[in-house]
MARLO-682397 format. One record per residue (C-alpha): residue number from 0; residue in one letter; chain; y, x, z. Coordinates in pm, whole numbers, padded with zeros to 5 digits, always signed. Layout:
# residues N
TORFI    i  aa  ch      yy      xx      zz
TORFI  NUM   A   A       Y       X       Z
...
//
This chain:
# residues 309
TORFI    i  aa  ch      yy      xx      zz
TORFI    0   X   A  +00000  +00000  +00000
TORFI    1   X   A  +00375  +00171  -00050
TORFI    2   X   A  +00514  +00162  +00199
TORFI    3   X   A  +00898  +00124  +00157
TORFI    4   X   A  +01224  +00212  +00342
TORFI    5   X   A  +01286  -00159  +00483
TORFI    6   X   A  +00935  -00111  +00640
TORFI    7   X   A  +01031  +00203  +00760
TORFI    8   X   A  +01357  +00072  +00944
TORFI    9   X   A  +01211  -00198  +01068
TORFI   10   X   A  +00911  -00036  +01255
TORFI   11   X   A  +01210  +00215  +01369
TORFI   12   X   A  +01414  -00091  +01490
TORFI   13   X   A  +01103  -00252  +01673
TORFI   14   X   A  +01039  +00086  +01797
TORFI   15   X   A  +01312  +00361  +01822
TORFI   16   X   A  +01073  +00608  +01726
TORFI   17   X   A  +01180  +00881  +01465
TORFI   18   X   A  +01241  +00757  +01103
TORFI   19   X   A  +00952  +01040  +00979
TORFI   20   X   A  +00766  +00965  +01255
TORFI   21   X   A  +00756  +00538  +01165
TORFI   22   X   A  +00696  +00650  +00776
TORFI   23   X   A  +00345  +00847  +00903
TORFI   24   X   A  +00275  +00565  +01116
TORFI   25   X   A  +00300  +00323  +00841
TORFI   26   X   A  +00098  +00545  +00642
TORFI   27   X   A  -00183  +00583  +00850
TORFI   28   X   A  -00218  +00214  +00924
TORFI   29   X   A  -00145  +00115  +00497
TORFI   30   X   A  +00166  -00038  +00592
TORFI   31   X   A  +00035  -00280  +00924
TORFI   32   X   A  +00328  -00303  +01136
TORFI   33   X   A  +00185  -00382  +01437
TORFI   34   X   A  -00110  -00137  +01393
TORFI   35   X   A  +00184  +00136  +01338
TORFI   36   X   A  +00311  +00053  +01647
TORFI   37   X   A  -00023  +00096  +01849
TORFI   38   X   A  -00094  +00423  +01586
TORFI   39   X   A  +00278  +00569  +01761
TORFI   40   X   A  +00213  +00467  +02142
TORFI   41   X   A  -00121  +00617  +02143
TORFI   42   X   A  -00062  +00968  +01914
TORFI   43   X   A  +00336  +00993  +02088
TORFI   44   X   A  +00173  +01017  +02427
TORFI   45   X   A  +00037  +01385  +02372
TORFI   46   X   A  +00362  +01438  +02276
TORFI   47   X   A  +00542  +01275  +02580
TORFI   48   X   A  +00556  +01599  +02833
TORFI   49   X   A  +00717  +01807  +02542
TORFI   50   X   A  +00963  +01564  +02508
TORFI   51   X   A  +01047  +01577  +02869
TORFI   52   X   A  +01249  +01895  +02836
TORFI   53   X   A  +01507  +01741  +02594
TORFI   54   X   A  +01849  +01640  +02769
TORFI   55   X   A  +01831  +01256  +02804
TORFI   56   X   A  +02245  +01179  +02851
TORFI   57   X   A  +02269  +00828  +02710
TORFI   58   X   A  +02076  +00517  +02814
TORFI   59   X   A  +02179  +00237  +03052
TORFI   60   X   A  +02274  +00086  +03350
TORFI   61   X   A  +02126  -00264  +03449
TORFI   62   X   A  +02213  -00454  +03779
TORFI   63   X   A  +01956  -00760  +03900
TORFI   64   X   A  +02075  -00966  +04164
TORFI   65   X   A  +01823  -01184  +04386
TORFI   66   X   A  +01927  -01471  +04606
TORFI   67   X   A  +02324  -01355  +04598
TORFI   68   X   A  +02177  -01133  +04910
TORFI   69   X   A  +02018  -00864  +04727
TORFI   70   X   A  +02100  -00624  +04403
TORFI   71   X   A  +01943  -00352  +04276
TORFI   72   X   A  +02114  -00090  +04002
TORFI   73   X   A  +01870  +00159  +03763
TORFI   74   X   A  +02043  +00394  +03546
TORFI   75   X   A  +01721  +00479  +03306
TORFI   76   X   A  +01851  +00752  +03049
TORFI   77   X   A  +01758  +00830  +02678
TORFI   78   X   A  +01866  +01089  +02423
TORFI   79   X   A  +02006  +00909  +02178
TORFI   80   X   A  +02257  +00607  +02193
TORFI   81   X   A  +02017  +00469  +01875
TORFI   82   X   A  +01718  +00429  +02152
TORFI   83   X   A  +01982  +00280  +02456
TORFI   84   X   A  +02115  -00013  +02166
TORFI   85   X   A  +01695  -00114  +02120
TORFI   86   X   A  +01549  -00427  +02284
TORFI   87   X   A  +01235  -00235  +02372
TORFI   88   X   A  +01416  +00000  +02546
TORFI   89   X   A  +01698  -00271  +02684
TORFI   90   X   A  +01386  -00468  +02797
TORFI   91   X   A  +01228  -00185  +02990
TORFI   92   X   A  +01531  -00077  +03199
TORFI   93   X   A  +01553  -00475  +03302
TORFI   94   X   A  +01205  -00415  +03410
TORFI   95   X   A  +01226  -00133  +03627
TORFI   96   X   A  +01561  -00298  +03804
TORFI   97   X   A  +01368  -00633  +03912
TORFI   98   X   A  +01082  -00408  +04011
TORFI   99   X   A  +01336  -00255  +04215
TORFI  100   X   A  +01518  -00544  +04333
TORFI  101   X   A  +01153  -00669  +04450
TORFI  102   X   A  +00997  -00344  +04656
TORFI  103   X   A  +01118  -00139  +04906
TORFI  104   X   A  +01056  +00203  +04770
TORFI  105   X   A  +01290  +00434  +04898
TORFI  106   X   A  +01350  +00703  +04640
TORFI  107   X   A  +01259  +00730  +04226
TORFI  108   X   A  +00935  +00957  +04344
TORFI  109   X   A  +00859  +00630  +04528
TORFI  110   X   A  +00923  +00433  +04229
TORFI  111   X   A  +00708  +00608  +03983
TORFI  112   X   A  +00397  +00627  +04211
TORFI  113   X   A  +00430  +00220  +04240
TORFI  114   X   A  +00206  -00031  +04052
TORFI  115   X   A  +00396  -00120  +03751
TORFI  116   X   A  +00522  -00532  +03752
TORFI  117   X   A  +00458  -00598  +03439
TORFI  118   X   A  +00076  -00466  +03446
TORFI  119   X   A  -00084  -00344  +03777
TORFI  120   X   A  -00305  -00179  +03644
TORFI  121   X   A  -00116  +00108  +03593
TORFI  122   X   A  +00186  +00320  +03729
TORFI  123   X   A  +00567  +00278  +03676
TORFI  124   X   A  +00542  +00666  +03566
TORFI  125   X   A  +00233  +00590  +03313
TORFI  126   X   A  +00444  +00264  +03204
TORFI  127   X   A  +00724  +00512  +03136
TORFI  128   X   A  +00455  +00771  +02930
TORFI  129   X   A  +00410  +00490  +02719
TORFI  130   X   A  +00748  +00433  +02655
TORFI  131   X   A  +00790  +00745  +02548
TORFI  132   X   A  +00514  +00779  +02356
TORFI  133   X   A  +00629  +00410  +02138
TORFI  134   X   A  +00966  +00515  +02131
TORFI  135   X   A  +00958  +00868  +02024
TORFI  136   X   A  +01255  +01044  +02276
TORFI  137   X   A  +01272  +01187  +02626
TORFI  138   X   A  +01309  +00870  +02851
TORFI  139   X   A  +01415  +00902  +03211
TORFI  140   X   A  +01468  +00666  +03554
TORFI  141   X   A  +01740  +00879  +03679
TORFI  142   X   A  +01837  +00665  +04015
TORFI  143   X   A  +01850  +00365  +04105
TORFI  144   X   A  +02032  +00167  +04473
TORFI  145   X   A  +01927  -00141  +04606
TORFI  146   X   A  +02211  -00324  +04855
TORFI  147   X   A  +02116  -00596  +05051
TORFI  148   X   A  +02383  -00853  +05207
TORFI  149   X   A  +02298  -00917  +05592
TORFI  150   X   A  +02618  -01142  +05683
TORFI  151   X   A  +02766  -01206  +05357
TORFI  152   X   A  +02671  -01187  +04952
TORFI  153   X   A  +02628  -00949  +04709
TORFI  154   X   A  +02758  -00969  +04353
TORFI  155   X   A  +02749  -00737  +04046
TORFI  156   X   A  +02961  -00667  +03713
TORFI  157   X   A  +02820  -00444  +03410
TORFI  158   X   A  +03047  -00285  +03155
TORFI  159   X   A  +03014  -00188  +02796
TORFI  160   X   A  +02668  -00315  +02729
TORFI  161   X   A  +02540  -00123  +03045
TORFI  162   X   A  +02719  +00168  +03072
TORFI  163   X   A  +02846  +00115  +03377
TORFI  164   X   A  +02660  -00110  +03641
TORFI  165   X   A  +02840  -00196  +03971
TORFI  166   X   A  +02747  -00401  +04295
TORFI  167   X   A  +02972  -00488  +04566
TORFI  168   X   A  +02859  -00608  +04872
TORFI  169   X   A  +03102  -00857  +05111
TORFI  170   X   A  +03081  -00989  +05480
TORFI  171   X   A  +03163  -01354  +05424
TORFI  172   X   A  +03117  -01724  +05628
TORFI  173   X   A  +03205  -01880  +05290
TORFI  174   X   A  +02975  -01853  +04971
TORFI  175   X   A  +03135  -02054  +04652
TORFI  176   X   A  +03240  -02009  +04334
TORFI  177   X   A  +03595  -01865  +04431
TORFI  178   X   A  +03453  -01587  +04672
TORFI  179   X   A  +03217  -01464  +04419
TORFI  180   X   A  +03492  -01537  +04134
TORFI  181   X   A  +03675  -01271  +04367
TORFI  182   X   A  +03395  -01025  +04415
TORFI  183   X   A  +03373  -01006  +04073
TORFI  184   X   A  +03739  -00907  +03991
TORFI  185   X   A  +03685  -00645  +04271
TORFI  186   X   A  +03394  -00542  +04109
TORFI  187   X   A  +03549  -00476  +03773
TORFI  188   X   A  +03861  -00320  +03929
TORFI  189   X   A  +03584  -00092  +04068
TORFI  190   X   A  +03383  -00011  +03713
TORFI  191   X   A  +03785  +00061  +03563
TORFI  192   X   A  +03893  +00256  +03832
TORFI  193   X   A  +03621  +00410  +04022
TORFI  194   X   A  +03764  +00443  +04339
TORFI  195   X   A  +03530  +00718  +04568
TORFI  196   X   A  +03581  +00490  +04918
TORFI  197   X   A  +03611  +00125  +05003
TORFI  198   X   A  +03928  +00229  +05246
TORFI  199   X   A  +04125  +00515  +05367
TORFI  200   X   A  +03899  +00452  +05724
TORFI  201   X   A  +03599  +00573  +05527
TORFI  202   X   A  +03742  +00893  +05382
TORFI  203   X   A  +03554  +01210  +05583
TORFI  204   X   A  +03832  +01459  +05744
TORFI  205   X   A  +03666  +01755  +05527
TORFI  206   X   A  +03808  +01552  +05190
TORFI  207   X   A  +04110  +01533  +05332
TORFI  208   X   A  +04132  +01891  +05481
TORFI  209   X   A  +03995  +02010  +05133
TORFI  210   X   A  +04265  +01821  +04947
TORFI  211   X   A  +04544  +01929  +05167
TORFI  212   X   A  +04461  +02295  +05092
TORFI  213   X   A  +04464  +02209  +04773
TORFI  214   X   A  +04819  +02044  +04749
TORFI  215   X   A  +04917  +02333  +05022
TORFI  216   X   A  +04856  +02575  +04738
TORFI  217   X   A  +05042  +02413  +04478
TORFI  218   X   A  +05335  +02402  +04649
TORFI  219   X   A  +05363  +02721  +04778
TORFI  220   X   A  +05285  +02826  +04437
TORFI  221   X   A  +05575  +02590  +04319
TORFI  222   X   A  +05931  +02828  +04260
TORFI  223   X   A  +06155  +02479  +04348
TORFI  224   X   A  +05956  +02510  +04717
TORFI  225   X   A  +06027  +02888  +04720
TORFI  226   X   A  +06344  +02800  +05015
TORFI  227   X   A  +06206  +02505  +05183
TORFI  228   X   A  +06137  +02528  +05543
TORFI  229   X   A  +05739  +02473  +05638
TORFI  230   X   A  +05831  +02135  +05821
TORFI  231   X   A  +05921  +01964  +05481
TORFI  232   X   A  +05651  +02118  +05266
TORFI  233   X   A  +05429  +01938  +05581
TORFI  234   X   A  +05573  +01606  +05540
TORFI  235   X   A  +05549  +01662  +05113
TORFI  236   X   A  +05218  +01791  +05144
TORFI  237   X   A  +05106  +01435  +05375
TORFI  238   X   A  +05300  +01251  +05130
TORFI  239   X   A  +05117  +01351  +04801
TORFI  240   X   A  +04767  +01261  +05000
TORFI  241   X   A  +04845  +00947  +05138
TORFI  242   X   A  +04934  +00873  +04756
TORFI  243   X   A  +04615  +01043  +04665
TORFI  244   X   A  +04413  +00831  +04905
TORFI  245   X   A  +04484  +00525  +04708
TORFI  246   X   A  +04396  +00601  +04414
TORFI  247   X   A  +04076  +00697  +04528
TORFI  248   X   A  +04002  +00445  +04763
TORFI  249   X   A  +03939  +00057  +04655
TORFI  250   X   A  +04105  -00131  +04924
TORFI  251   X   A  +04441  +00070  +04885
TORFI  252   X   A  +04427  +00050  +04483
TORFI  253   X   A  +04688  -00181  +04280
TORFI  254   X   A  +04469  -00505  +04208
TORFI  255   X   A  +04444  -00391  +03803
TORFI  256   X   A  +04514  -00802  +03755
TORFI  257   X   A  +04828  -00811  +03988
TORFI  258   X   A  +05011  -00509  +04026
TORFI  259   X   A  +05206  -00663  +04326
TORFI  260   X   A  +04934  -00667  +04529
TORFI  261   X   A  +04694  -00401  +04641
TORFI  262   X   A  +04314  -00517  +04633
TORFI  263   X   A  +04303  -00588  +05029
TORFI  264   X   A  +04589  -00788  +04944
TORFI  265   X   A  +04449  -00996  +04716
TORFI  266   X   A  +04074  -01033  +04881
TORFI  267   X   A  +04282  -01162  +05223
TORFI  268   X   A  +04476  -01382  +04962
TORFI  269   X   A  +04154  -01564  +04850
TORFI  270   X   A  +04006  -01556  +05215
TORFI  271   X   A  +04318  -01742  +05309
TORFI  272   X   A  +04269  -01997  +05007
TORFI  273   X   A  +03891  -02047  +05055
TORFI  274   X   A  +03909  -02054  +05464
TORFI  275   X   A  +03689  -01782  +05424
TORFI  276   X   A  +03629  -01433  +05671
TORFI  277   X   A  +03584  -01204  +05396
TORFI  278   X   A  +03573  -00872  +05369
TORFI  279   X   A  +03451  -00579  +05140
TORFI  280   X   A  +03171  -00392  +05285
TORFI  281   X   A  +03058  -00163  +05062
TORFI  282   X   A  +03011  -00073  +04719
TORFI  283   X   A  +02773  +00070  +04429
TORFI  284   X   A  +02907  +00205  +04101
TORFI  285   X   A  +02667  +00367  +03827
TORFI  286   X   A  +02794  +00524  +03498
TORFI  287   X   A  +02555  +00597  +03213
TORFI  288   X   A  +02483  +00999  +03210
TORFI  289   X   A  +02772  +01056  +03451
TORFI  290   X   A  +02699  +01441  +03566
TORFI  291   X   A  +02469  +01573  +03340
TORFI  292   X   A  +02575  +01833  +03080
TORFI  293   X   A  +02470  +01692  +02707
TORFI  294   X   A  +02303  +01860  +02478
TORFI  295   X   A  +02595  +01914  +02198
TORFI  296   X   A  +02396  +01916  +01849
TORFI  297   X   A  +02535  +02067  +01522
TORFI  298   X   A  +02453  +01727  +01325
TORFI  299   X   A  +02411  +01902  +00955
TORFI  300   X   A  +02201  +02209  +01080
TORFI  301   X   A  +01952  +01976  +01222
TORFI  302   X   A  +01967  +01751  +00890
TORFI  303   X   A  +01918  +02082  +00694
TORFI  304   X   A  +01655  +02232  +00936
TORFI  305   X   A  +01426  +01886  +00923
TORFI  306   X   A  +01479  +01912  +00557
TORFI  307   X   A  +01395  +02256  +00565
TORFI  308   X   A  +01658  +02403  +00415
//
């Protein structure tokens, strides 16, 4: 059977795997798509501890929330942004966040030794081989958090198709439409902004002793401070941190939707108009391959080294 080039992307579609890698597939099987499929998990799983070297940078972020008292976030990572826009893939990393959301394993070692959800009869870790092996790159579960609500709710906001995955976590007697409605505005203030601290109360003295060195050394190192007594490079020096301090920290940021109120502001605004105690406890924000160094690839060499050229 010939097998053609709409064959070809459509097998890489339904799979992500390589486009060569779909055209021997297709070969081997005389063109039977789903055959090709089960001809790439089960010769791509050799493969799958080779591919485990290669920088996986992309991928996603998925949030599940259970009951409005518990969320889980994964961040599951792939090498290409190709694999991270595939249902397969999109499909898998929704998996391994309700798995989360539904266990109490308390780190991604944890995780992988667990009896998959969607087949018990094998591993999270040998459900993630498999992946690898369909799907043709380096797949990773990078880290996931799970936040549970004891005297309050939990709600969550993604960003750009998962690139970002945040849950925030609120103290509240009140649980309606409006709170949440709230929650969720913090929460996307949150994925915009990325504040490190819910409040100033939270910050740890050795940030703020680190920071003040910092700002201590630029303006010493400023020539318009070169005359200025000590006392009123102090009071500059606690100036520029307090200003500092809310950018970084949530409850002291400009609410992105109001700019004349600051978000505590506007949360004891909505407590007020809901008869609500309510309060932001805490807060989760992932961002897709924040921290790890990506592989920069000279796009034409590789064309003209696959082509062998």
């Amino acid at each position: 059977m010939a097998i053609t080039a709409g064959m070809v992307k459509e097998l890489r579609e339904m799979t992500g795997a390589g486009m060569m890698d779909c055209k021997k597939a297709l070969n081997e099987t005389n063109g039977d798509m789903e055959a090709a499929v089960e001809y790439l998990r089960k010769n791509g799983q050799a493969k799958a501890e080779k591919k485990a070297g290669r920088i996986a940078a992309e991928g996603l972020c998925r949030v599940v929330v259970k009951d409005d008292k518990t969320a889980a976030v994964v961040e599951v990572n792939s090498e290409t942004d190709f694999v991270a826009k595939n249902e397969q893939f999109q499909n898998f990393v929704e998996a391994v966040a309700e798995q989360v959301v539904s266990s109490d394993v308390a780190d991604v070692d944890a995780l992988m030794a667990a009896s998959w959800i969607q087949d018990s009869s094998k591993t999270v870790k040998e459900a993630l081989v498999e992946k690898i092996a369909t799907i043709g790159e380096n797949l990773t579960i990078r880290r996931f958090a799970k936040v549970t609500a004891e005297n309050g709710c939990v709600v969550s906001y993604t960003h750009g198709g998962g690139r970002i995955g945040v849950i925030v976590e609120a103290e509240t007697d009140v649980v309606n439409d409006a709170v949440k409605e709230c929650l969720t505005n913090v929460a996307m203030q949150i994925a915009a902004l990325n504040p490190k601290y819910v409040s100033t109360a939270e910050v740890p003295e050795e940030y703020k002793e680190h920071e003040k060195e910092i700002l201590l050394a630029q303006a010493k190192n400023d020539p318009k401070n070169a005359n200025k007594p000590e006392n009123i490079i102090e009071k500059m020096i606690s100036g520029r941190l307090a200003k500092e301090l809310k950018e970084v920290c949530l409850l002291e940021q400009a609410y992105v939707k109001d700019g004349d109120l600051n978000v505590a502001q506007y949360v004891a605004q909505v407590a007020k108009e809901t008869g609500a105690n309510l309060s932001v406890k805490g807060f989760v924000r992932f961002e897709t391959g924040e921290g790890i160094e990506k592989e920069v690839t000279d796009f034409a060499a590789e064309v003209a080294a696959q082509a062998g050229l």
